[in-house]
C-alpha positions in Angstrom: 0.0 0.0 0.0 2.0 2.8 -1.0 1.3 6.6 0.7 0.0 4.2 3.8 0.1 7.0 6.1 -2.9 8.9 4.5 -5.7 9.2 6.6 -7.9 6.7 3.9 -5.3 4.4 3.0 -4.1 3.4 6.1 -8.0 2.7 7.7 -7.7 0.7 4.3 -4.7 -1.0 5.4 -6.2 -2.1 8.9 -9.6 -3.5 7.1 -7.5 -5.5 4.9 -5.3 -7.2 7.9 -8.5 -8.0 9.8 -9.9 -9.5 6.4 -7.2 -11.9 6.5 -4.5 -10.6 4.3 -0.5 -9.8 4.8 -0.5 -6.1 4.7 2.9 -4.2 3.6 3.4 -0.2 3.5 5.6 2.4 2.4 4.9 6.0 2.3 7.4 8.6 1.7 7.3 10.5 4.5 9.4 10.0 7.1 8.1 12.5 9.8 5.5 11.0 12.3 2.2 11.1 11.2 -0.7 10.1 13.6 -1.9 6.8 11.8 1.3 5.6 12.2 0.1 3.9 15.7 -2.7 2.0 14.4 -0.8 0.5 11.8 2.2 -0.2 13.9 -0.8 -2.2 16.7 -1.5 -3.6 13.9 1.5 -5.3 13.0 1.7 -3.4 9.8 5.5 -2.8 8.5 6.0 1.1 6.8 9.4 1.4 4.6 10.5 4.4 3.4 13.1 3.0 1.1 13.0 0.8 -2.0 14.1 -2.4 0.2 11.3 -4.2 0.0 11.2 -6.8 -2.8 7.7 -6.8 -4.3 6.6 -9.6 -6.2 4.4 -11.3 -8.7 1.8 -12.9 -6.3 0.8 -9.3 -4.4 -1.3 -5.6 -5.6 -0.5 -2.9 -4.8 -2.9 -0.1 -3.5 -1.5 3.5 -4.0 -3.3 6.7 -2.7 -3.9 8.9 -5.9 -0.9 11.7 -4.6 1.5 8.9 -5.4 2.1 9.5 -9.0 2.6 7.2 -11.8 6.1 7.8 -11.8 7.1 7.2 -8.3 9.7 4.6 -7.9 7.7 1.7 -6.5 4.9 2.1 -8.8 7.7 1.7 -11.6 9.4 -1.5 -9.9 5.3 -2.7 -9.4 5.0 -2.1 -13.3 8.2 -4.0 -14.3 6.7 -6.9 -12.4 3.4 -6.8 -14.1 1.7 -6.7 -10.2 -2.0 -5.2 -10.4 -2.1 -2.0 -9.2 -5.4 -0.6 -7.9 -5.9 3.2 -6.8 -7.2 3.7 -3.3 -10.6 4.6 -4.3 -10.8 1.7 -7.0 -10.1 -0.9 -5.0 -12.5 0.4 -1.9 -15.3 0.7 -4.7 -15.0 -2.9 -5.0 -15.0 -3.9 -1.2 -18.3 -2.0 -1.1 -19.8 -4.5 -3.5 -19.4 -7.5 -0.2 -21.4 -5.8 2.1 -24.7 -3.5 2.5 -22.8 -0.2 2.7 -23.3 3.1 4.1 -21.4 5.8 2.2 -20.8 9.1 3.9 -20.1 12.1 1.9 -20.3 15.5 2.0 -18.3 18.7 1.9 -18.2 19.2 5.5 -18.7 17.0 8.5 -18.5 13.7 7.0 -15.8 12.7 9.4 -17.4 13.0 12.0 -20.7 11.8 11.1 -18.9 8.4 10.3 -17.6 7.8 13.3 -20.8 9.3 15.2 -22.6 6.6 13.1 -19.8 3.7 14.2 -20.0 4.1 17.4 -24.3 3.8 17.4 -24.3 1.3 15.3 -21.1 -1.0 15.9 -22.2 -2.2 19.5 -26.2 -3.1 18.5 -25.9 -4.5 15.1 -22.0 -4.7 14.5 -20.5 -3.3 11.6 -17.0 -2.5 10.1 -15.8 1.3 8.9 -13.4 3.4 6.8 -13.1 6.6 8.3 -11.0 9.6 7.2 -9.1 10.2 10.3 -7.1 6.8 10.3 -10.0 4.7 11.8 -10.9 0.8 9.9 -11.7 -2.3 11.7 -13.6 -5.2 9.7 -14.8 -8.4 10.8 -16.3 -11.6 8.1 -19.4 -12.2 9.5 -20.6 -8.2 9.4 -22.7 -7.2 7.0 -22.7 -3.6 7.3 -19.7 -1.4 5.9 -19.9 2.1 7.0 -17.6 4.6 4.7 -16.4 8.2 4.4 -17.0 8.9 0.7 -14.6 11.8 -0.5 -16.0 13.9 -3.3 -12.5 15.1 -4.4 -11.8 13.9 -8.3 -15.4 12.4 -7.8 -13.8 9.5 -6.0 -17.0 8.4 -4.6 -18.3 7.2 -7.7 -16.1 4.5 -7.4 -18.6 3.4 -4.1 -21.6 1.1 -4.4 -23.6 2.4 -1.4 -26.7 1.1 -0.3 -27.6 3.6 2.2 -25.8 7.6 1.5 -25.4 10.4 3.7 -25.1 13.9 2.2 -24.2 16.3 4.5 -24.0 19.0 2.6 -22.8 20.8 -0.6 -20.6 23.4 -1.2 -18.0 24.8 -3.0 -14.3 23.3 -2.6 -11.5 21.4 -3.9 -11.5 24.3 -6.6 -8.2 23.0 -8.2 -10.7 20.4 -9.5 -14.7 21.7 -9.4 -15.1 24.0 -12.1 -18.2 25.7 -9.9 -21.1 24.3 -7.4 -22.9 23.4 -10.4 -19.6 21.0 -11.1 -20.0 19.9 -7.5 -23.7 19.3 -7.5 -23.7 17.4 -11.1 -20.7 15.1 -8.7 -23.2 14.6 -5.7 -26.6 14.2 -7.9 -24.7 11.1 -9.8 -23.3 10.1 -6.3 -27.0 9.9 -5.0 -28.2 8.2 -8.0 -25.8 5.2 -7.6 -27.2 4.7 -4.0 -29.8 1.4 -4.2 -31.7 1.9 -1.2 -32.0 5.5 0.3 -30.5 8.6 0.3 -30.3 10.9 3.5 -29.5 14.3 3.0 -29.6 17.9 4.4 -32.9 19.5 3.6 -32.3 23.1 4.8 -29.5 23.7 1.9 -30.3 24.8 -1.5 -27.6 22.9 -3.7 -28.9 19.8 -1.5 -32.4 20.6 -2.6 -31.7 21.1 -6.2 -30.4 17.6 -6.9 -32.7 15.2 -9.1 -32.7 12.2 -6.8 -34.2 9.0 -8.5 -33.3 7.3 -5.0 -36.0 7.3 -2.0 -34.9 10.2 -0.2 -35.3 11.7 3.7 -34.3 14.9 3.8 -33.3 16.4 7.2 -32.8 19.7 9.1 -34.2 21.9 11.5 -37.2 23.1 9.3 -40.9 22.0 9.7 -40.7 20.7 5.5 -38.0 18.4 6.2 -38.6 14.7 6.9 -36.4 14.5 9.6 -37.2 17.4 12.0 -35.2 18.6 15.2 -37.3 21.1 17.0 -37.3 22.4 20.9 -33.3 23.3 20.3 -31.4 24.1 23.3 -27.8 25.2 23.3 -26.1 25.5 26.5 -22.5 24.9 28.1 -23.8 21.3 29.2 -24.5 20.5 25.0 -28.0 20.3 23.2 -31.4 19.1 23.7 -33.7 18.6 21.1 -36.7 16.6 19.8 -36.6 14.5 16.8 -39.6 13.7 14.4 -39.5 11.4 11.2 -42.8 11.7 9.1 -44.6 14.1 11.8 -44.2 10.6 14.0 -42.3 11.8 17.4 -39.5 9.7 17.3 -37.8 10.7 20.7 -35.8 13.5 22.9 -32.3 13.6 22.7 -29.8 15.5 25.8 -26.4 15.1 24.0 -22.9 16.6 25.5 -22.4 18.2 21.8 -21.3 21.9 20.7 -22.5 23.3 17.8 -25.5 23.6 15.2 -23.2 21.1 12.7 -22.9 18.8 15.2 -26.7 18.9 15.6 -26.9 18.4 12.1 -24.7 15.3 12.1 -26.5 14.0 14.8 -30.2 14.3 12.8 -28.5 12.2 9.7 -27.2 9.8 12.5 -30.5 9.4 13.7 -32.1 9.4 10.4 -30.0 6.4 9.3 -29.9 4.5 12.9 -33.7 4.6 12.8 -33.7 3.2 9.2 -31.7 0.2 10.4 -33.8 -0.6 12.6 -32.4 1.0 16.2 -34.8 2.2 18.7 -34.6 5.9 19.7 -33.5 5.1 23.4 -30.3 2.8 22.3 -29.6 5.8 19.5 -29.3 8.1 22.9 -27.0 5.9 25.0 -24.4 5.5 22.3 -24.5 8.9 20.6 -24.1 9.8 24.6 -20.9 7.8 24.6 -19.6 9.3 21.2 -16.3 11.0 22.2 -15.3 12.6 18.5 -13.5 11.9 15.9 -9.4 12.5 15.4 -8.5 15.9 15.1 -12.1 17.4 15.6 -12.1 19.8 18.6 -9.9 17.1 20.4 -9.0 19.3 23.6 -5.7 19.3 26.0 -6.9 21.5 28.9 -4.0 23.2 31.0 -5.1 24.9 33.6 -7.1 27.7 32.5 -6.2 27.3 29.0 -7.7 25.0 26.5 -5.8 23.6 23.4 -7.6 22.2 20.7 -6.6 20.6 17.2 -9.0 20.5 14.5 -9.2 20.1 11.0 -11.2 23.1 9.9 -9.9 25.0 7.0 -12.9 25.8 4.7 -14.9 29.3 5.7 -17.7 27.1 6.7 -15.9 24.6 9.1 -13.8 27.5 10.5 -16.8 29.3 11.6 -18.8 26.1 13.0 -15.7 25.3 15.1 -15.6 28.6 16.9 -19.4 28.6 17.0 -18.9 25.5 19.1 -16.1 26.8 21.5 -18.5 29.7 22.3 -21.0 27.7 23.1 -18.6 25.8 25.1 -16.7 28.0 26.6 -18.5 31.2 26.4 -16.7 33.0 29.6 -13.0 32.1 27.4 -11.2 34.4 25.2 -11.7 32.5 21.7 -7.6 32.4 20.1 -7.2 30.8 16.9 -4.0 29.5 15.3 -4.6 28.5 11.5 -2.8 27.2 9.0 -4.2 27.9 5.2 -4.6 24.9 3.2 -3.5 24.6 -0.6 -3.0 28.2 -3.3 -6.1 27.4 -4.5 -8.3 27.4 -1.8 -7.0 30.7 -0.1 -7.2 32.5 -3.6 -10.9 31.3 -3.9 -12.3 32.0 -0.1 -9.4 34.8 1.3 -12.5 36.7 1.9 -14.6 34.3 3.5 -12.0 32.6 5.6 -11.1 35.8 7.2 -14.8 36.3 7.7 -15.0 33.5 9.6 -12.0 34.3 11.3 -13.0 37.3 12.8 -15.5 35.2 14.8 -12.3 35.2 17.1 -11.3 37.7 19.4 -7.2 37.1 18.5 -6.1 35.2 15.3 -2.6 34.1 14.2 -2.1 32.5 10.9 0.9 30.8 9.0 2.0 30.2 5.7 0.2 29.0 3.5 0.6 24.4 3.3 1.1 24.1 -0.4 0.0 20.3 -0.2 -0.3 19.2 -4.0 0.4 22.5 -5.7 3.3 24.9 -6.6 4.3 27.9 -5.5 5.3 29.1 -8.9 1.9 28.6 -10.2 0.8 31.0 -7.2 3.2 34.0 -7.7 0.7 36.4 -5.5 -1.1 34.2 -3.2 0.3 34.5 0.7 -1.3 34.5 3.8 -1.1 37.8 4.0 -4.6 38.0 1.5 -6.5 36.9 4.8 -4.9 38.9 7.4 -5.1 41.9 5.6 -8.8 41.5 5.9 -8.8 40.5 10.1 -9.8 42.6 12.6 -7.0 41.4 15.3 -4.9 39.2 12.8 -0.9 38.8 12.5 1.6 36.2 10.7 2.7 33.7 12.8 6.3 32.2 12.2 6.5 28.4 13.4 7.4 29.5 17.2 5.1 29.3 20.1 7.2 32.7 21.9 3.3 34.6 20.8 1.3 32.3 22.3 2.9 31.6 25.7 1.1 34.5 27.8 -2.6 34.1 26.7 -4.8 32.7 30.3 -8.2 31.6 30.3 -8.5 30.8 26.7 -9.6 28.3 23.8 -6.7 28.2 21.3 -8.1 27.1 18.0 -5.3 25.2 15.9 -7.1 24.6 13.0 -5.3 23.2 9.7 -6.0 19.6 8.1 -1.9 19.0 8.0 0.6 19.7 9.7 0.8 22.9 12.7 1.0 20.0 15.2 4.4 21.0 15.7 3.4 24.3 17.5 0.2 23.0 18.8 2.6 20.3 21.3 5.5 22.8 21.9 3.2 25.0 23.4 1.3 22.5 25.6 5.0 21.6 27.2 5.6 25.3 27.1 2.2 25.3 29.2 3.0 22.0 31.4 6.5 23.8 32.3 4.4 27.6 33.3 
């Protein structure tokens, strides 16, 4: 499995041991990453040289960054081994079990592993999650999945159940437009067999021509799922939940956030399809503890320290929605980390909109991920600060964030600012 420390290919890799097979990795990096542990538990051996001798009897998996000229895709050619991409070869896993795709452009994460952890312990089930997390076992039947829209790589899926979260503009060194992105997400929902659950309250949702039985869900009366009686406080949110104008059930959940109610109602809507009852969806959404590197909190003292993986305008703003409603006597500090040329081009605007939810913002350089900077000759952080209220660069040192007391620090980047999210909880542990 080559690029093995991706978030996808290496819950891949762990479904695959379970299943029964020997399971080799390499990736290229040679920094830590954090799905390096499961695979390790696992038994799972990662080389980052050309020392292991492939041969005629394996495949070979590859993430779709590894290119077709990478060295061990040219030693797999010149061995005429099968190589599958990533999203290929899940596509045909799907087709063993009754699956349950999860896409979305926000939230999908989290709504996966929400969904594993009702579902696994009353009618078992193994999962593909985005942030590193696979488990599989023979005798399930049910395969729950993050589905990724990027390069339409969900189309490779054969889901019997889908979840759309939402839609929305992204990944715009691919989608032409939202009209790109919905034409994605309508053929996505079209190759569903049984239902398709989706967010009713959206627009671009709502346009799609679904052929598919569909519940659509949200916090307006039209919807067929229907959360009503909303209350946010520091403790979470309590709600009522009605399918079809039939009262279904209340739920009191320790959860922060209108996204995260959201999640929850397509949880729900899908846990009730299966055939849950509304009291056993309470206990285990109750025990649901989140999902890697979604507002997963180190609390020093006064201080809290969270890493999460927002970097799109919309998941920006829903995070610090959720630390207010947290935390709403805290000083809201956010450390962020712009993801890819393209994106900040496109949303500068928006981003620092949603920035400016903050009282005190401090972003990087821009993480070029897949794209030059050459290509980019004009795009720096400095198109978002220049727009923030209380904004400056951050260099990678923690010396600007060592005197802040009684706050939330936001780090919020889906790569790599880990670095000065850990120095400066030692930093902390040492004051």
């Amino acid at each position: 499995m080559i690029g093995v420390k991706g978030a996808g290919l290496s819950a891949l890799a762990l479904i695959l041991k379970d299943l029964g097979n020997t399971v080799v990795g390499y990736d290229d990096e040679k920094k830590y990453q954090f799905t390096e542990d499961k695979l390790i538990d696992a038994g799972i051996k990662i080389y980052s040289d050309n020392s292991f001798n492939l041969t005629s009897d394996m495949i070979v998996i590859r993430s779709t960054a590894v290119k077709f000229d990478h060295p061990e895709i040219l030693k797999a050619n010149a061995k005429k081994i099968k190589i599958y991409e990533y999203n290929e070869f899940l596509g045909e896993l799907t087709k063993e079990f009754q699956t349950v795709a999860v896409s979305g452009c926000h939230g999908k994460t989290t709504t996966t592993s929400m969904l594993k952890t009702v579902v696994d312990k009353i009618l078992g089930c193994n999962y593909l999650v985005g942030d590193g997390s696979g488990y599989a076992d023979k005798e399930n039947r049910l395969f729950l999945i993050e589905a990724c829209e990027y390069r339409r790589n969900f189309l490779a899926y054969n889901p019997s159940i889908s979840v759309i979260t939402n839609i929305d503009l992204d990944h715009v060194d691919y989608f032409k437009d939202i009209d790109d992105v919905k034409e994605a997400y309508q053929d996505f929902a079209n190759k569903t067999k049984d239902l398709v659950v989706i967010y009713g309250d959206d627009a671009n949702s709502r346009s799609l021509k679904i052929d598919t039985e569909t519940l659509y869900y949200g916090l307006e009366a039209y919807n067929d799922v229907v959360a009503s009686n909303v209350v946010y406080d520091e403790n979470g949110i309590n709600f009522s939940v009605d399918i079809k104008e039939e009262h279904l059930g209340h739920f009191s959940l320790p959860f922060y956030g209108r996204h995260l109610l959201l999640n929850t109602l397509a949880v729900i809507a899908v846990a009730d399809y299966l055939g849950i009852k509304p009291e056993l969806i309470q206990e285990r959404l109750a025990r649901f503890k989140g999902a890697n590197r979604r507002f997963n909190e180190v609390i020093i003292n006064d201080n809290v320290i969270v890493d999460d993986y927002a970097h799109h305008p919309s998941e920006i703003r829903a995070t610090i929605e959720a630390a207010r409603q947290k935390y709403p006597d805290k000083d809201i500090v956010v450390v962020f980390e712009p993801h890819t040329f393209s994106r900040t081009k496109e949303f500068a605007k928006e981003i620092a909109e949603a920035l400016n939810q903050a009282d005190e913002v401090h972003v990087t350089e821009i993480f070029k991920s897949r794209e030059k900077k050459e290509n980019f000759p004009d795009v720096t952080s400095e198109i978002i600060i220049k727009e923030l209220y209380n904004g400056k660069f951050l260099e990678r040192n923690i010396e600007p964030l060592e005197n802040y007391t009684n706050s939330v620090m936001l780090f919020m980047s889906p790569k790599d600012i880990d670095d000065i999210r850990l120095a400066l909880i030692e930093r902390l542990k040492d004051f």
